[in-house]
C-alpha positions in Angstrom: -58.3 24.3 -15.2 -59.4 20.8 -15.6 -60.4 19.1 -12.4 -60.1 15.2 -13.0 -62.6 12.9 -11.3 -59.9 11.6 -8.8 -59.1 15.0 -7.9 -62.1 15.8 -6.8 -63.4 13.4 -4.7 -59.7 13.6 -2.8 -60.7 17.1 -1.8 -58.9 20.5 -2.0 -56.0 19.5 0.2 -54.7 17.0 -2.5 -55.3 19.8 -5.3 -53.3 22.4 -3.3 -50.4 20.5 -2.3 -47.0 21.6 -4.2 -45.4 19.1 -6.9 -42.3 18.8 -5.0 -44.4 17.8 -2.0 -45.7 14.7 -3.9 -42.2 13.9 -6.1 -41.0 13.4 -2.2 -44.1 11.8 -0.7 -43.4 9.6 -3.7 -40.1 8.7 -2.7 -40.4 7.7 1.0 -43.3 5.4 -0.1 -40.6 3.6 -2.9 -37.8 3.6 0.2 -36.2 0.0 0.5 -37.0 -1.5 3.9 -33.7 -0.8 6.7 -33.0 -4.8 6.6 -32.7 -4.9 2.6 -30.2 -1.2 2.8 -26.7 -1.9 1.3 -24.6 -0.6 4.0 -20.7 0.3 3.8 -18.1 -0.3 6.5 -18.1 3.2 7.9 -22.0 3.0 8.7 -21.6 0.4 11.4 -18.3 1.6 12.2 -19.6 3.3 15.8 -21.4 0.6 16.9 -18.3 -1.9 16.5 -16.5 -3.6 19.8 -12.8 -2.9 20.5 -10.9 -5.7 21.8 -8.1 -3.7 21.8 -6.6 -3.2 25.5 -7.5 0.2 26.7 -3.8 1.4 27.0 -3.5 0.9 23.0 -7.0 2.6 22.7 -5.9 5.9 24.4 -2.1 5.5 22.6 -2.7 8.1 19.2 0.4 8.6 18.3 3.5 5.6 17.7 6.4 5.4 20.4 9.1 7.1 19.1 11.4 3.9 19.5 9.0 2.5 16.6 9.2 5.8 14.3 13.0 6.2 14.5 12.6 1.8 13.8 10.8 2.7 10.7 13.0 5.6 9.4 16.0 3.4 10.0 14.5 0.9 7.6 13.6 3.1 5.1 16.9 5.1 4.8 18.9 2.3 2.9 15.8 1.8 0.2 16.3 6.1 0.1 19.7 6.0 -0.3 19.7 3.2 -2.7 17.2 4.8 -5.1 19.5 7.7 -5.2 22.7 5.9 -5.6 21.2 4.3 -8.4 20.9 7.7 -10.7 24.2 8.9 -8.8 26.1 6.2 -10.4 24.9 6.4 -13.7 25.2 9.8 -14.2 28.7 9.4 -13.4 29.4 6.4 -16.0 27.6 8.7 -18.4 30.1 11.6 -17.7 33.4 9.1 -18.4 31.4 8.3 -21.5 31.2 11.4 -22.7 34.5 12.0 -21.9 36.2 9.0 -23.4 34.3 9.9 -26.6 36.1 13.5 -26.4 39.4 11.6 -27.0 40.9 12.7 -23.4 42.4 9.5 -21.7 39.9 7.1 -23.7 40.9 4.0 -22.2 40.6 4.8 -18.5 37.3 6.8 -19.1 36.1 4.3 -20.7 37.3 1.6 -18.1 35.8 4.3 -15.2 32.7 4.9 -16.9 32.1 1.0 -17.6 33.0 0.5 -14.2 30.2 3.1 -12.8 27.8 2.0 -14.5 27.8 -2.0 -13.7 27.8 -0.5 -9.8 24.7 1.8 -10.5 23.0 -1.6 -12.1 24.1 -3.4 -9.0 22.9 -0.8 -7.0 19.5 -1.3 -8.5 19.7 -4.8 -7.5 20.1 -4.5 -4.3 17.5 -2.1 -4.0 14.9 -3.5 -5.1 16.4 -6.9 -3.2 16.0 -4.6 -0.3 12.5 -3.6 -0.8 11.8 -7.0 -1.0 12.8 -7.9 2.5 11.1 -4.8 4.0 7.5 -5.8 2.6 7.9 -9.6 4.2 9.2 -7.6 7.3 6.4 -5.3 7.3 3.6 -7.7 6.5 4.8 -10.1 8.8 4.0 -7.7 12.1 0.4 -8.8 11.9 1.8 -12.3 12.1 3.4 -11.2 15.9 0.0 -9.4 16.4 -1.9 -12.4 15.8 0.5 -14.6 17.7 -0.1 -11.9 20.5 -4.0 -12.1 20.1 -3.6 -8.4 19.5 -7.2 -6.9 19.0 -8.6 -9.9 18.9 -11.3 -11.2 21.1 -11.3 -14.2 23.7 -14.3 -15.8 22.1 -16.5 -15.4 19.1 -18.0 -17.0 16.4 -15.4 -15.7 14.2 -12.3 -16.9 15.7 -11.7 -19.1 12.3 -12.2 -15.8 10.0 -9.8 -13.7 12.7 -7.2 -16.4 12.3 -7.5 -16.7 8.6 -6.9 -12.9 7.5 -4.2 -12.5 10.0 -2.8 -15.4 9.0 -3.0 -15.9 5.4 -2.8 -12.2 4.5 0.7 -11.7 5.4 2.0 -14.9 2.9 0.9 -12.7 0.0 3.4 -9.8 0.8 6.0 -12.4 1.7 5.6 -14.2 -1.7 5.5 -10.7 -3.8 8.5 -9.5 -1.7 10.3 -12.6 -2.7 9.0 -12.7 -6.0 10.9 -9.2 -6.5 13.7 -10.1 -5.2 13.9 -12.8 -7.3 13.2 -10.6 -10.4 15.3 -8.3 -9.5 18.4 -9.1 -11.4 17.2 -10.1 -14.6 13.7 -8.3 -14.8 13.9 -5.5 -13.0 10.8 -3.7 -14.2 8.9 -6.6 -13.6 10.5 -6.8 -10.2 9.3 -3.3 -9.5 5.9 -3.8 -10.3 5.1 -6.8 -7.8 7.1 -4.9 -5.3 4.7 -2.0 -6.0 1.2 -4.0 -6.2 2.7 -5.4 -2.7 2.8 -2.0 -0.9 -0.6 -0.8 -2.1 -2.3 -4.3 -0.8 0.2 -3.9 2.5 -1.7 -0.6 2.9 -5.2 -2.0 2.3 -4.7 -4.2 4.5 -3.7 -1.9 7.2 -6.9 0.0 6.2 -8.5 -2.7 7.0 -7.5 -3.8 10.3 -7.4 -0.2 11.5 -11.1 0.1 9.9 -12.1 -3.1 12.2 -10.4 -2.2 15.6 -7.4 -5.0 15.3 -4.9 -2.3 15.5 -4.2 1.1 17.3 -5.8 3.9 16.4 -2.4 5.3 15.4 -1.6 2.3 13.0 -2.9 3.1 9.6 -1.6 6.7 9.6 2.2 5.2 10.7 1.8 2.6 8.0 0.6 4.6 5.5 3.4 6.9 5.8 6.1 4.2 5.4 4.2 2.5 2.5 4.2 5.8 0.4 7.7 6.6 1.0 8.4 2.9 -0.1 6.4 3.1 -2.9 8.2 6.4 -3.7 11.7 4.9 -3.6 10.4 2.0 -6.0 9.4 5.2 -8.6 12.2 6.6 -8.3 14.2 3.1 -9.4 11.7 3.2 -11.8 13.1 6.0 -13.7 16.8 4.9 -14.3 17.8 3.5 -17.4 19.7 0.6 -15.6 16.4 -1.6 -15.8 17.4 -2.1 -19.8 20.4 -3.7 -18.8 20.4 -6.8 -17.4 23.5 -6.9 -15.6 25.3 -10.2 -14.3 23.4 -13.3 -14.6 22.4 -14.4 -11.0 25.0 -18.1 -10.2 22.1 -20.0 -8.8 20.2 -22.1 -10.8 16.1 -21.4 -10.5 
């Protein structure tokens, strides 16, 4: 074996020492100093400060009074998702009917009949889905009014004010942008509703991730914006969004 000049004069230790000893010794030595680390919200989530009064911190699980709240306001988007396909499967069954030639005119009458009430249906629904996103981004409004998880003083009393503030507008104007949609552009009605939930639940993330909420919060909230978003997927599906339907009275 060649023995290189360097080598030598570092002694046997050096020459004896394994390669995967040095390909590590190498890395330490290229490590990027602590200060200049990129560091994610989860590393410095232990050594944040709750403000959160300690009753909310020791609270894991909602009050039932606020689960049977949010299954109350999700039934009706439930039930209007279903009514939706309900309804037109029925106008389709009087079509087929009145094309079989047994009582054409009132099948046809029937089946006309169930399908403008399934296309309604779909308008209220998503109309409905619309209201519940402004309701449900507006808690952190009655938090924030409440200084909820906030603290008395900081330095960052302006940014605290700001995303509790500001945040909820957004899922006030794509609820009401949905609504508004919701009679002549139905998909497009569905799509801000649906890019409203999934910021709704980052949100939620968020303030869960940063102590401004109860422990319990983001698993509650996730729960009802899934089954919301769910409901919107399922109006999704029905051929009612290629008709248009009436044309809304008020002028925009």
């Amino acid at each position: 074996a060649v023995v290189t000049p360097v080598a030598a004069a570092a002694g046997p230790r050096l020459q004896r020492r394994p390669l995967w000893q040095l390909s590590s010794a190498r890395r330490w030595a290229s490590r990027v100093p602590q200060e200049l680390e990129v560091r994610f919200p989860e590393h410095d989530a232990a050594g944040r400060t709750s403000h959160l009064p300690q009753w909310a911190q020791d609270e894991l699980q909602p009050p039932l009074s606020l689960r049977l709240l949010g299954g109350a306001m999700l039934l009706p988007l439930g039930v209007g998702a279903v009514a939706v396909h309900a309804l037109a499967a029925g106008g389709d069954a009087g079509g087929e009917a009145a094309a079989s030639g047994g009582g054409a005119t009132t099948s046809a009458a029937t089946a006309g009949e169930a399908t403008e009430y399934a296309r309604t249906a779909l308008s209220w629904t998503l109309h409905y889905a619309g209201a519940l996103l402004s309701f449900a981004g507006a808690a952190h409004w009655g938090m924030q009014l409440a200084e909820f998880g906030v603290p008395r003083r900081s330095d960052y009393m302006a940014l605290y004010y700001l995303a509790r503030f500001s945040a909820p507008v957004v899922f006030v104007f794509f609820g009401w942008l949905g609504s508004v949609l919701s009679t002549a552009e139905p998909k497009e009605a569905s799509m801000w509703l649906l890019c409203g939930y999934f910021g709704l639940l980052s949100f939620d993330f968020l303030a869960r991730s940063f102590y401004i909420a109860p422990p319990w919060w983001f698993r509650w909230r996730a729960g009802f914006s899934v089954s919301a978003v769910g409901c919107i997927f399922l109006v999704l599906l029905s051929e009612r969004n290629l008709y248009i339907g009436q044309k809304p009275m008020i002028r925009m």
